[in-house]
LOTOR-774934 format. One record per residue (C-alpha): residue in one letter; x, y, z. Coordinates in steps of 0.001 Angstrom, whole numbers, padded with zeros to 6 digits, always signed. Layout:
// residues N
aXYZ ...
This chain:
// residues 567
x-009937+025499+089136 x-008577+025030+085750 x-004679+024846+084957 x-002963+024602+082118 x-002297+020736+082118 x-005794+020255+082698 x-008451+022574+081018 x-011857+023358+081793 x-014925+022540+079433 x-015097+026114+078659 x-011653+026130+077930 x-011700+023371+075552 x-014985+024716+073858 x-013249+028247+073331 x-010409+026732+071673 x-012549+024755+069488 x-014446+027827+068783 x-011367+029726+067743 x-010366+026527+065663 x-014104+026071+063403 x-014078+030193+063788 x-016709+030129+066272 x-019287+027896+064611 x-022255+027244+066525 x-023162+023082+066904 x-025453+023094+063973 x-022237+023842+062298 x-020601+020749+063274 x-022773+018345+061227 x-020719+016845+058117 x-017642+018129+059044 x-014254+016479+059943 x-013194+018078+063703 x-010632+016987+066463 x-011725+016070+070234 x-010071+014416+072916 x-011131+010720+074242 x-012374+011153+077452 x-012281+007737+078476 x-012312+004121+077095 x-014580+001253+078309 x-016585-001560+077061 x-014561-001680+073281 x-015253+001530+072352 x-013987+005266+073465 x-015403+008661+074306 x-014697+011758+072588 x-015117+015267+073812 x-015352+017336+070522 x-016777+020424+072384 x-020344+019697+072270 x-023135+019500+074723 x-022274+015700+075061 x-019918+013151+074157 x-019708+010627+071248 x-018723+007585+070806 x-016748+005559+068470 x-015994+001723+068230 x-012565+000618+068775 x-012414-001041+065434 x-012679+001920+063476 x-009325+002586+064859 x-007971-000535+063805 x-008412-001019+060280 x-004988-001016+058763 x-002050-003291+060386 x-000055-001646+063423 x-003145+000583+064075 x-003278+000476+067568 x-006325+001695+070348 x-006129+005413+071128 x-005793+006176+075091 x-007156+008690+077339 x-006271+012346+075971 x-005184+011485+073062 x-006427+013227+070207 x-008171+012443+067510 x-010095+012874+064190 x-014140+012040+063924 x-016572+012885+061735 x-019954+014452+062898 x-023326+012771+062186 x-025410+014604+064166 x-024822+016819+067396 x-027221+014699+069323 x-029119+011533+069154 x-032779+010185+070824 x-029968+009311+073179 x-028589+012975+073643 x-025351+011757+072225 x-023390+013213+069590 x-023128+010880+066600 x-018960+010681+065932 x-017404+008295+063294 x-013331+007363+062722 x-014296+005394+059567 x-016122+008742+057958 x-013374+011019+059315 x-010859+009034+057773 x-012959+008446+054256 x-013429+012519+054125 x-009884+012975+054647 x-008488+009878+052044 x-011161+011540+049468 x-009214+015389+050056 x-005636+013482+049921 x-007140+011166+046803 x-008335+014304+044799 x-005022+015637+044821 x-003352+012747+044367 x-005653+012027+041091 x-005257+016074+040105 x-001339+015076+040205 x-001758+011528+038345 x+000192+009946+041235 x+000047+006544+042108 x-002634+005343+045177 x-001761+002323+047809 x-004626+000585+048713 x-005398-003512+049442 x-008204-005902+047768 x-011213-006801+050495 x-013927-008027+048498 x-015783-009170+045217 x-018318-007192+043819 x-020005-008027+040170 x-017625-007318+037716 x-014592-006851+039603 x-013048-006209+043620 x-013583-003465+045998 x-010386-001335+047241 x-009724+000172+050613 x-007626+003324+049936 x-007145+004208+053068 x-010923+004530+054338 x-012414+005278+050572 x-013594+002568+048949 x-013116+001795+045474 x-013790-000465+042256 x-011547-002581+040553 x-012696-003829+037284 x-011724-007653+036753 x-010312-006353+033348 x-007758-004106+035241 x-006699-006598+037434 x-003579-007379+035555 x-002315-007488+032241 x-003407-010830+031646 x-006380-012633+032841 x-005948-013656+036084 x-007730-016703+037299 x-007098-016933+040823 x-007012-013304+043134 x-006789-014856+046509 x-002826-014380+046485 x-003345-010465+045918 x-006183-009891+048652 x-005176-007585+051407 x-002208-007143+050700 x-000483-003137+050364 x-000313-002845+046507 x-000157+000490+043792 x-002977+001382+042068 x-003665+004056+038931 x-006924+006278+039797 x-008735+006227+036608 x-011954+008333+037422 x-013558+009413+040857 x-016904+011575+041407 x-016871+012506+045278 x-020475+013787+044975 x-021771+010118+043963 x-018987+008459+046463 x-017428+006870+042684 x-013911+005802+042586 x-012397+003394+039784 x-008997+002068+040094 x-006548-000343+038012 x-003725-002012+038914 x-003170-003179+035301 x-002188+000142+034305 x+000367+000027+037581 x+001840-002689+035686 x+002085-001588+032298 x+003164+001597+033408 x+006188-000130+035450 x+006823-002793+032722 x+007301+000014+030023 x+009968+001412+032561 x+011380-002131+032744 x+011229-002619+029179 x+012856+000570+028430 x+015997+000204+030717 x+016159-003526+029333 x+016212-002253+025333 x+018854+000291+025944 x+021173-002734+026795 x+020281-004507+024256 x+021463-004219+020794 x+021472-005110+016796 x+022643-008033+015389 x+023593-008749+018939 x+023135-012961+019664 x+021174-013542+023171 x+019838-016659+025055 x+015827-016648+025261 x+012976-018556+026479 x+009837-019338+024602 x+007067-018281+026061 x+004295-018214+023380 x+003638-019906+019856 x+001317-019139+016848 x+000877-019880+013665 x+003249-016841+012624 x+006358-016998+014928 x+006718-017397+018695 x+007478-014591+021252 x+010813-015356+023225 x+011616-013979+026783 x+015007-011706+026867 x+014989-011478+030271 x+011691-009774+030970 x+011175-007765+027842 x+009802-010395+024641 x+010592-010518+021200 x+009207-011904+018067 x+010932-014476+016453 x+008736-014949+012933 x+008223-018055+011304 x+010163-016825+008283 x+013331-016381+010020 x+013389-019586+011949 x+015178-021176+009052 x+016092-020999+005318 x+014126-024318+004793 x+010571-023715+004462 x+008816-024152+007650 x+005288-025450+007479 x+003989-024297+011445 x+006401-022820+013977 x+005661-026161+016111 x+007826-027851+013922 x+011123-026053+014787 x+010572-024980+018538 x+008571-025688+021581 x+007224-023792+024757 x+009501-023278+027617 x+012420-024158+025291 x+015866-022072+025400 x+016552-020758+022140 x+019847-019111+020742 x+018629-015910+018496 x+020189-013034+016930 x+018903-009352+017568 x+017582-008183+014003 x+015629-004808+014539 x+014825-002647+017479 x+012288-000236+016744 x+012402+002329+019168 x+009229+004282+018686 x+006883+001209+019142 x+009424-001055+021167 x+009008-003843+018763 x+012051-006235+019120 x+012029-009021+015950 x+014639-012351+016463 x+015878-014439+013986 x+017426-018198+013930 x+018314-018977+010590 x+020929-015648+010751 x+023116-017865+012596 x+023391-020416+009839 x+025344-019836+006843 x+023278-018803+003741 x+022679-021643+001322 x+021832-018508-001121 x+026087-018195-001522 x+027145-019026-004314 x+023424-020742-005981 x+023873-019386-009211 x+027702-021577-009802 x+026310-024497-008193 x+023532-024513-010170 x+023731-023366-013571 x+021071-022985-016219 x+020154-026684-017756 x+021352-028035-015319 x+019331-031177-014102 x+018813-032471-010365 x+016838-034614-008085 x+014386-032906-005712 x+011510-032961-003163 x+008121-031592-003571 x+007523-029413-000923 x+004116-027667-001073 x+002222-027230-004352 x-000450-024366-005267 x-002632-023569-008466 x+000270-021915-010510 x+003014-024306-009609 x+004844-026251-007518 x+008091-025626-004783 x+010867-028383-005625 x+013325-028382-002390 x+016797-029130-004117 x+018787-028548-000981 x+017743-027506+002926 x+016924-024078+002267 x+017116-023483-001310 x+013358-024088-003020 x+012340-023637-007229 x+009496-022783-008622 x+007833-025584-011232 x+005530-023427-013357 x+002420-024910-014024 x+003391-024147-017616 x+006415-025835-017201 x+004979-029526-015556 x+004599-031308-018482 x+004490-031100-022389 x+001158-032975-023186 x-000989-032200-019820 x-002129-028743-020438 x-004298-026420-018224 x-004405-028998-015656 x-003730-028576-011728 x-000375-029535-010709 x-001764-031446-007743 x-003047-033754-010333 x+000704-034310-012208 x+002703-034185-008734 x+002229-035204-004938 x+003607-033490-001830 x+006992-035448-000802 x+007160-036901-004459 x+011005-037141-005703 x+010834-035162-008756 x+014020-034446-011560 x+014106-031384-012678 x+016078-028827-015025 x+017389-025564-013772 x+015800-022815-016138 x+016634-019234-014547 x+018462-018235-011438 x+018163-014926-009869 x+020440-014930-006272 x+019313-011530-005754 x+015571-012210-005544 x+016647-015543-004058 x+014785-017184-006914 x+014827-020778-009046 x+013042-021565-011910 x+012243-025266-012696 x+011186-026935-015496 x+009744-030856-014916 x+008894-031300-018494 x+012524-029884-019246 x+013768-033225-017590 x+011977-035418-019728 x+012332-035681-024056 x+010199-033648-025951 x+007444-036435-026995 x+006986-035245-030354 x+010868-035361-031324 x+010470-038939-029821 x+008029-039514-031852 x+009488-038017-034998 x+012529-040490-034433 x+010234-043604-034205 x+007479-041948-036908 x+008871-040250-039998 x+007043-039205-042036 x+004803-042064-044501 x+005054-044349-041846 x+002204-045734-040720 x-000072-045313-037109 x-002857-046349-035362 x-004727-044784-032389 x-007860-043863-030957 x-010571-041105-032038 x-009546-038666-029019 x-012081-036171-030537 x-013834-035053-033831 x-014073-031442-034292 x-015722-029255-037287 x-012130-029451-039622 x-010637-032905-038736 x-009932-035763-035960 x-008099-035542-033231 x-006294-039188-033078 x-004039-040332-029605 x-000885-041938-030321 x+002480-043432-028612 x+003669-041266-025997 x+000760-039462-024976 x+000454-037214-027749 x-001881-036185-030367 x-002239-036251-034742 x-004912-034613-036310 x-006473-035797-039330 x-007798-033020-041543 x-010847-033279-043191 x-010029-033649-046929 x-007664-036530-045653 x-010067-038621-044243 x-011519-040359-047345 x-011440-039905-051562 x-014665-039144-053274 x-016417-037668-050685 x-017085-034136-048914 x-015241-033611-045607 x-018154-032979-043800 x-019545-036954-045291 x-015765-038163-044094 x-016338-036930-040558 x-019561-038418-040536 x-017978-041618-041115 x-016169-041811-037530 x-016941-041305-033887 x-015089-040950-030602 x-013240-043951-029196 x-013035-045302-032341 x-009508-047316-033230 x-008048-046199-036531 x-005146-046264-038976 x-003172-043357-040694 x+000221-042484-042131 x+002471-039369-040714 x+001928-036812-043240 x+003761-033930-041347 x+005223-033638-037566 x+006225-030138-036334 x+008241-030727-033240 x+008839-026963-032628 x+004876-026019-033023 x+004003-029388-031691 x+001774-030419-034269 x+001566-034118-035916 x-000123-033635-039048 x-001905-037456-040471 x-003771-038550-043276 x-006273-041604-043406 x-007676-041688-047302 x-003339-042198-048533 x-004193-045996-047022 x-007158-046981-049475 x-006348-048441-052628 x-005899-046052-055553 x-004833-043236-053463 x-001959-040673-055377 x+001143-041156-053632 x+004008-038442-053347 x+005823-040261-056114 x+002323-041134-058602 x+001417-037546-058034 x+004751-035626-058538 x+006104-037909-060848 x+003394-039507-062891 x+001348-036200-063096 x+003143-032749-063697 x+001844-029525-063380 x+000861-027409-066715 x-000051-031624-068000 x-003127-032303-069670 x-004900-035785-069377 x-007825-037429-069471 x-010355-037808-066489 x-013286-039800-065551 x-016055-038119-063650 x-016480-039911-060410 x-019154-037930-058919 x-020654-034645-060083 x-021425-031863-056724 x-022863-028650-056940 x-018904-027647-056234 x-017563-029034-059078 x-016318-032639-060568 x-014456-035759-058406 x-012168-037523-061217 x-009933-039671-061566 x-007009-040251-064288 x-007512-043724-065916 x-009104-046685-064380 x-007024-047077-061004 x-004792-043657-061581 x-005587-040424-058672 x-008455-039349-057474 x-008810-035212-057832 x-011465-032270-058127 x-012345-030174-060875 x-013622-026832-059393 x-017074-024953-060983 x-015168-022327-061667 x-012808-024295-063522 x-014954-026096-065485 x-015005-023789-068643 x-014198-020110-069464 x-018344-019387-070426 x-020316-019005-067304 x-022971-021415-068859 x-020318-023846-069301 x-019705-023329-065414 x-022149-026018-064914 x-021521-029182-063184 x-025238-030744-064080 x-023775-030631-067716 x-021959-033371-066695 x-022638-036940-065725 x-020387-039646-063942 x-018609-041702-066353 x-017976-038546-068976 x-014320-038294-070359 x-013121-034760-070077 x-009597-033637-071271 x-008396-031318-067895 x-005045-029435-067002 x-002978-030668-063951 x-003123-027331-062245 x-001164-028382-058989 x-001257-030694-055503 x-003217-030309-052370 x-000529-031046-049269 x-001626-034815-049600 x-000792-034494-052842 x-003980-035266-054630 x-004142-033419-057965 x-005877-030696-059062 x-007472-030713-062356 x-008856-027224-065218 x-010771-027660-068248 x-010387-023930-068125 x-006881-024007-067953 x-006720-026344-070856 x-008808-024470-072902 x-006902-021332-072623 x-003696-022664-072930 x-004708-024168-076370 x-005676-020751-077055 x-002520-019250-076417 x-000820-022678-078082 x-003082-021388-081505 x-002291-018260-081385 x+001266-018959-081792 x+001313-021570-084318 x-001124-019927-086949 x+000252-016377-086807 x-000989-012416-085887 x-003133-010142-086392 x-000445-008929-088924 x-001538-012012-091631 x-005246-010226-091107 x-006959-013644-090388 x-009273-012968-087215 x-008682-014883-083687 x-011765-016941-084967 x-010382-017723-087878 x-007254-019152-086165 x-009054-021278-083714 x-011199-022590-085862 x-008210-023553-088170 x-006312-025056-085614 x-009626-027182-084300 x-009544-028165-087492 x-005792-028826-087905 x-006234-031094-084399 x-009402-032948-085882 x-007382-034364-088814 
């Protein structure tokens, strides 16, 4: 007879009837239900869940998590059906599937709600780990592992840990988990609380933890900051490297918090005083100083004058005879260098420096040992289409135009005459310090050649004297004035009034022709006008024999004062 305490089989059935709502067995199949362990022998147990015959379960599927412990006769418990019966006649229970169906209702809603999962590491699949989450099994990825790589996982197997549900399909049994974003998730927290204690300009105590080639990343205290290379100090550091080292304790200030990306950037050198103070009254314009050559690029070079305080040398600026050449090839890194202070502008925290500024302007120098007549000798540095390029005492050039190069003779013959590398003579006709320009002359050496005092003083403009025709071009007439007087030219258009007498074949070398000193080239050499002669003795007629008013004609008077200069 059945009591309370103990209930019959139809008892238990009816009140599992009135629990599934009177499901028939072929309704138990795939479903979660409760029974009651009959008894337990031989490791595993036997549950009554109201069908036509027992299931059972191993022990071990009890036992999965630590302080599960062996269920008893009558207690109750959760199984999942297989199948009502077996080729045994048994029903076909499972703990493991009861508890996977119900982790899978509680994980849905847990995933629905974004909430947090606790599950432990068992295994290594390709790829990544497999998760228990209490009876569903998951993947970990190995790049959600943590938020750095992690070489060794041993230390986090099986062991009760958080994890962030990133997708799950029940359907296809899919669950993917991180614990990275666990992490990130609680170090943002973390990294929040820490940055709303800290604050600007405030000076904190930090390990290094990281270097590259732009700055190193300090620890605060479990929140990182960057300390960049440029802030390290007001000298010019080449690599971070150089000023710090991994694992070091550095003193930095606080310099910006930006709250929206929770970026915190560090600074050393704000704990120095500013060399910047006071640059432009220690160093004034013209200034000159002693420096170091710090780094050197293709417009310039950096000149360190003190720690922290760096000038720019201008390529333009490197030297006054070495043009459009790269400064590497006029200075060396860690080369000693004096240099003149050109500009200063504190606010930009700029120097300009000048390195040819230093030294004396070569062509003044030269001007001071070189005036002008004196004479110089160099090498042929280059021949061009209007002169010679000649290289002289302190690495400067003279150029030798090409009507200076030799008497009697075209330019383009004179340049002829001489080739590169060549060692020659010449006097200083002309040195323009400001323009830089040394102007020289080769043909005032030879013998016979006009100088400044035989061509200004001897010969005088408006003068007429007699020439000798040296050489007869298709230009005009080379003459000279006596036997050993100056060399000049006669122009074609200056040989007569008449075109026909404009003629230089009417000529031959040797002829004496009465010319007009007309003026001097900038060598001086004279030049001569039978033109100019002619038509001043007109106008010298004209007013020595009368007008028009005495009726004679302008023949007339010509012809008597031809005649008056015959007799």
């Amino acid at each position: 007879m059945a009591t309370a305490a103990n209930p019959t089989r139809a008892d238990f059935e009816a009140m599992l009837n009135e629990q599934l709502g009177g499901a028939d067995e072929g309704g138990f199949e795939g479903r979660v239900v409760k029974g009651t362990v009959t008894s337990v022998e031989n490791g595993f147990a036997l549950i009554d869940v109201g069908l036509k015959s027992e299931g059972r379960v191993d022990l071990k599927e009890f036992m999965r998590g630590e302080g599960d412990e062996a269920p008893k006769t009558g207690d109750e418990v959760e199984v999942y059906v297989d199948r009502v019966e077996n080729a045994d006649g048994e029903a076909m229970l499972s703990r493991d599937r009861a508890r996977r169906e119900a982790a899978w209702d509680k994980l849905e809603s847990e995933f629905g709600e974004g909430k947090r999962v606790e599950g432990r590491i068992f295994g290594r699949v390709k790829g990544g780990f497999t998760v228990d989450l209490d009876g569903a099994v998951a993947f970990l990825p190995g790049s959600q592992v943590d938020i750095r790589p992690v070489r060794d996982v041993t230390p986090l197997m099986d062991m009760a840990q958080p994890f962030q549900i990133l997708k799950m399909d029940r359907r296809r049994g899919n669950i993917v988990v991180s614990r990275r974003a666990v992490l990130e998730e609680t170090r943002a927290e973390q990294r929040s609380e820490l940055i709303d204690k800290l604050s600007e300009n405030e000076v904190i105590d930090g390990v290094v933890k990281n270097i590259t080639d732009y700055g190193a990343f300090v620890d605060l205290g479990g929140i990182d900051g960057l300390l960049h290379v440029t802030d390290m100090s007001y000298k010019r550091v080449n690599h971070p490297s150089e000023m710090i080292e991994i694992g070091q304790t550095v003193t930095v200030q606080i310099i910006r918090i930006n709250e929206d990306t929770q970026r915190i950037s560090l600074g050393m050198k704000q704990l120095e005083s500013d060399p910047w103070d006071g640059v432009s009254a220690k160093y004034p314009v013209g200034m000159k100083l002693t420096g170091t050559v710090t780094n050197i690029t293709e417009y310039g070079a950096f000149v360190e004058i003190e720690p922290g305080i760096e000038g720019l040398v201008h390529v333009s600026e490197m030297s006054w005879t070495k043009k459009n050449v790269h400064p590497g090839k006029i200075v060396s890194t860690s080369q000693e260098v004096e240099v003149m202070v050109l500009e200063v502008d504190s606010e930009k925290r700029r120097i300009s420096l000048g390195l040819k500024q230093a030294q004396r302007n070569p062509w003044e120098e030269f001007a001071d040992k070189h005036p002008v007549g004196s004479k110089v000798e160099g090498e042929v540095k280059n021949a061009t289409e209007f002169g010679l390029f000649i290289g002289l005492d302190g690495d400067v050039d003279g150029m030798v135009h090409m009507s200076d190069i030799a008497w009697g003779i075209s330019g383009e013959d004179a340049l002829a005459l001489h080739r590169k590398g060549e060692q020659v003579e010449a006097v200083v006709l002309d040195v323009d310090t400001d323009k830089e320009r040394i102007s020289l002359g080769m043909k005032q050496l030879e013998k016979g050649a006009p100088t400044e005092a035989g061509a200004s003083g001897s010969l005088r403009r408006g003068e007429t004297v007699t020439v000798t025709v040296l050489e007869v071009r298709d230009g005009g007439l080379e003459v000279q004035v006596g036997e050993d007087g100056a060399t000049g030219f006669i122009k074609r258009s200056d040989l007569g009034r008449d075109r026909d007498e404009q003629r230089p074949d009417r000529f031959q070398v040797g002829n004496k022709v009465d010319a007009m000193v007309t003026g001097f080239d900038r060598s001086k050499k004279p030049n001569f006008s039978i033109k100019a002669r002619q038509i001043a003795e007109e106008k010298e007629a004209v007013a020595q024999f009368g007008s028009s008013d005495s009726g004679a004609s302008l023949g007339d008077i010509l012809g008597e004062a031809l005649k008056k200069k015959e007799d």
